[in-house]
C-alpha positions as CSV (number, residue, x, y, z in Angstrom):
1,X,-12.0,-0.6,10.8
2,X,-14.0,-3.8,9.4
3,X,-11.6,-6.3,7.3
4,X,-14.0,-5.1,4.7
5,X,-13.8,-1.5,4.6
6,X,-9.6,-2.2,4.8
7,X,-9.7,-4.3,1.4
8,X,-12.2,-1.8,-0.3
9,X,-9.4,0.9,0.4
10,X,-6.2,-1.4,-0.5
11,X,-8.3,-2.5,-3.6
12,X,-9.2,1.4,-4.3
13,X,-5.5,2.3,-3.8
14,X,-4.0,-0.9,-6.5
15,X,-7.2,-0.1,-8.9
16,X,-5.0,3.7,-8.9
17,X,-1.7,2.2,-9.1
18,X,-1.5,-0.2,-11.2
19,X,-4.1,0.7,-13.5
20,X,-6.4,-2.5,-12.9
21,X,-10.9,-2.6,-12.5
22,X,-11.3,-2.4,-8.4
23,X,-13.9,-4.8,-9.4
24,X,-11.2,-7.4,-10.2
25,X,-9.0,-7.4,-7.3
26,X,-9.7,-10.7,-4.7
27,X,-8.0,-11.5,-1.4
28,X,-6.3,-14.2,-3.9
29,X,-5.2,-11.7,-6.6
30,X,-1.0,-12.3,-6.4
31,X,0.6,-8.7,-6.2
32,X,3.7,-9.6,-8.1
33,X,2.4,-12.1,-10.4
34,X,-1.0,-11.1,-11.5
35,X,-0.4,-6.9,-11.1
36,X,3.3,-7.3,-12.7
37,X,4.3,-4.8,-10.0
38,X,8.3,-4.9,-9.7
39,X,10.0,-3.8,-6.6
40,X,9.7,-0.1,-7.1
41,X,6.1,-0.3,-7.5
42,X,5.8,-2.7,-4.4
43,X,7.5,-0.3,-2.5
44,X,5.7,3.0,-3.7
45,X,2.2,0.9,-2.8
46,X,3.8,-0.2,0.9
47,X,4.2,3.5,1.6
48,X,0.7,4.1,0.3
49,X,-0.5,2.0,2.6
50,X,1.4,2.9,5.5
51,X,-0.2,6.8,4.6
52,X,-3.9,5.3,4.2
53,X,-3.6,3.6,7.6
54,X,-1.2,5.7,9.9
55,X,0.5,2.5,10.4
56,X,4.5,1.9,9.6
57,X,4.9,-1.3,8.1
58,X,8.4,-2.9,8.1
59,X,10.3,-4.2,5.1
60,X,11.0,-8.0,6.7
61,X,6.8,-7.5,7.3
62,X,6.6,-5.9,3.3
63,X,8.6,-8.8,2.3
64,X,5.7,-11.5,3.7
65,X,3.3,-9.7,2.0
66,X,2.4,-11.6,-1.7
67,X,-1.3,-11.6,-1.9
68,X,-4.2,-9.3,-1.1
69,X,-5.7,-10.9,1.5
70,X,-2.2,-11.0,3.4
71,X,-2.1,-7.3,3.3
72,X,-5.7,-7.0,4.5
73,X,-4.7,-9.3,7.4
74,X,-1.6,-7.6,8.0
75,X,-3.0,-3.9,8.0
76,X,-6.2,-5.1,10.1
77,X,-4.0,-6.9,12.5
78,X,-1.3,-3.9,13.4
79,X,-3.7,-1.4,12.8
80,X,-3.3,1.3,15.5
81,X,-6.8,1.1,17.9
């Protein structure tokens, strides 16, 4: 899977979640600050994700993860081949 077609789907899956235009969300886009997402959301999206791409990712890893181009790197870089 392209780096691409990995942040069409995270963008598809916070556009659900947090009630925000897919057409907004950048690689930039802060998922704390500019989504207002508190630590139940973050969690609830980091299990999302690990559903979406078959992939478990680790709370120390979660932790890292601020921005939307970080999970795009993340998830394209432990994605399973």
């Amino acid at each position: 899977m392209t780096k691409e077609e990995i942040f069409n789907k995270i963008a598809a899956i916070i556009a659900d979640r947090f009630e925000v235009d897919q057409s907004t969300v950048t690689n930039e886009m802060n998922l704390e600050q500019d989504l207002d997402a508190d630590s139940i959301d973050f969690v609830e999206f980091v299990l999302e994700l690990e559903d979406t791409f078959g992939s478990e990712i680790s709370d120390e890893d979660a932790e890292k993860l601020n921005t939307v181009g970080e999970v795009v790197d993340y998830v394209a870089a432990n994605q399973t081949k």
